[in-house]
Each structure stands twice: as C-alpha cells, then as structure tokens.
N, C-alpha and C positions, 0 to 999 in steps of 0.2 A: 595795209598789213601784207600783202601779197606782191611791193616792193622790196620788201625789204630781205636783205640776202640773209643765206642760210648763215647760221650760230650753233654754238655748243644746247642751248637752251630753244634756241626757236628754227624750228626743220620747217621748211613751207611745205612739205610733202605731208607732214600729218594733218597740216590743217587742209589739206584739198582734201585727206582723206575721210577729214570729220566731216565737212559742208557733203560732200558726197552722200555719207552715210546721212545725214540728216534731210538730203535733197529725197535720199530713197524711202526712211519712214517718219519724214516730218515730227507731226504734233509729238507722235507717240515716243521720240528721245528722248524728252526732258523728261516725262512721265517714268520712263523707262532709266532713264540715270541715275534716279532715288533708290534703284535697288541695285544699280552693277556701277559699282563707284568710277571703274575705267571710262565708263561711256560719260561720267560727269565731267570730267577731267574737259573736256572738248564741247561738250555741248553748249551749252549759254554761248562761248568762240561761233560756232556755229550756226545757232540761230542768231548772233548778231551779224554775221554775215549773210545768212539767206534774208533780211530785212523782215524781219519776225516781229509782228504787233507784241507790245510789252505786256499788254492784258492777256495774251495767248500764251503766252514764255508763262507768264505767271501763274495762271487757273492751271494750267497745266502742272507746273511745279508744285504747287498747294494741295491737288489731287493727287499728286504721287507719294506727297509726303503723309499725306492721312492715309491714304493706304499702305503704306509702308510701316507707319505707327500701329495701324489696324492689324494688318499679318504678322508681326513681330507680338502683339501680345496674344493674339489667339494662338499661334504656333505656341508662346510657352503655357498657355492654360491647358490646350488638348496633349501636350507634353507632359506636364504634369498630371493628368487624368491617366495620359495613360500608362505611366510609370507606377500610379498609385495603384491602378489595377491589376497592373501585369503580375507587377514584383511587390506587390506591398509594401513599398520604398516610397516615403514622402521626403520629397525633396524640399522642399520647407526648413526641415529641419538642418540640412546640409547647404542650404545658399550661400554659404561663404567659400565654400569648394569650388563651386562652378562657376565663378568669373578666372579663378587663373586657368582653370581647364579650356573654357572657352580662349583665351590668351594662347594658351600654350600647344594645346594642340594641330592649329592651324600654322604653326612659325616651325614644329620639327620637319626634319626631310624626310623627301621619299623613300 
C-alpha cells in the first residue's frame, strides 16, 4: 500500500498519518472510532497495517460498540428525566419532532 503513488482518492500522507496516530494510542482507536466517526475512517487501514491480532481489532470494536449503544440510550433516558422535570415537558408525546431536529440542526451554518 505504501507503493503506490499518490491519487485523487488515496494521499499516502494520510495513511502514515493514521498508522502514526494509531502507533501513539494503539488498542484504544478502534474503541475510540465508535464514537468519532473521522478516527473510523482510517482505523481498521491502520491496525492492518501496525499487524494487529484480529481477536484484538475485534473485542475491541465489540466493546466500543456496547458502549456506544449504552451512552446513547442513557443520555436519552436522563434526557428525558430531565426535561420531564425541569419544564414539565414530556417528550414522549412529541417524538416525531425530534428526529428532523436532530437532522437539521447540525447541517445549518455558522
């Protein structure tokens, strides 16, 4: 991979710069890619390259993903606890509002 010259699509400079990053916090990228989708982009490139045991790439990924499943639904439970209690506003009743909010709000400009 590290032959081949640079392209529109493949820059050898990003991938030295993921194996690097990955040389600096190993195990804990792929754990860590399940929540910052950029760092995913590269990672797996990465540990294939640093010659990463497949059982390691994987328990690793597996734990990040349960965790990632775990904080995603306790943030919207103590969310919803605490909206019920602030404002007396249950969101329950309005869930069909808050998927395009969540869509739209993050895509307008600064």
């Amino acid at each position: 991979m590290f032959q081949k010259n640079d392209s529109f699509f493949f820059i050898k400079k990003h991938i030295c710069r993921a194996r690097d990053f990955y040389d600096m916090h190993g195990k804990y990228t792929v754990f860590l890619s399940n929540f910052l989708r950029v760092i995913m982009t590269f990672a797996p490139l990465a540990a294939g390259n640093h010659k990463n045991v497949v059982y390691v790439f994987s328990l690793n990924n597996c734990l990040g993903i349960i965790c990632r499943v775990m904080v995603m639904n306790l943030s919207g439970y103590c969310l919803q606890t605490f909206v019920l209690k602030k404002n007396g506003f249950d969101m329950k009743e309005r869930i069909d509002y808050i998927p395009p909010v969540i869509i739209i709000v993050p895509t307008l400009p600064d």
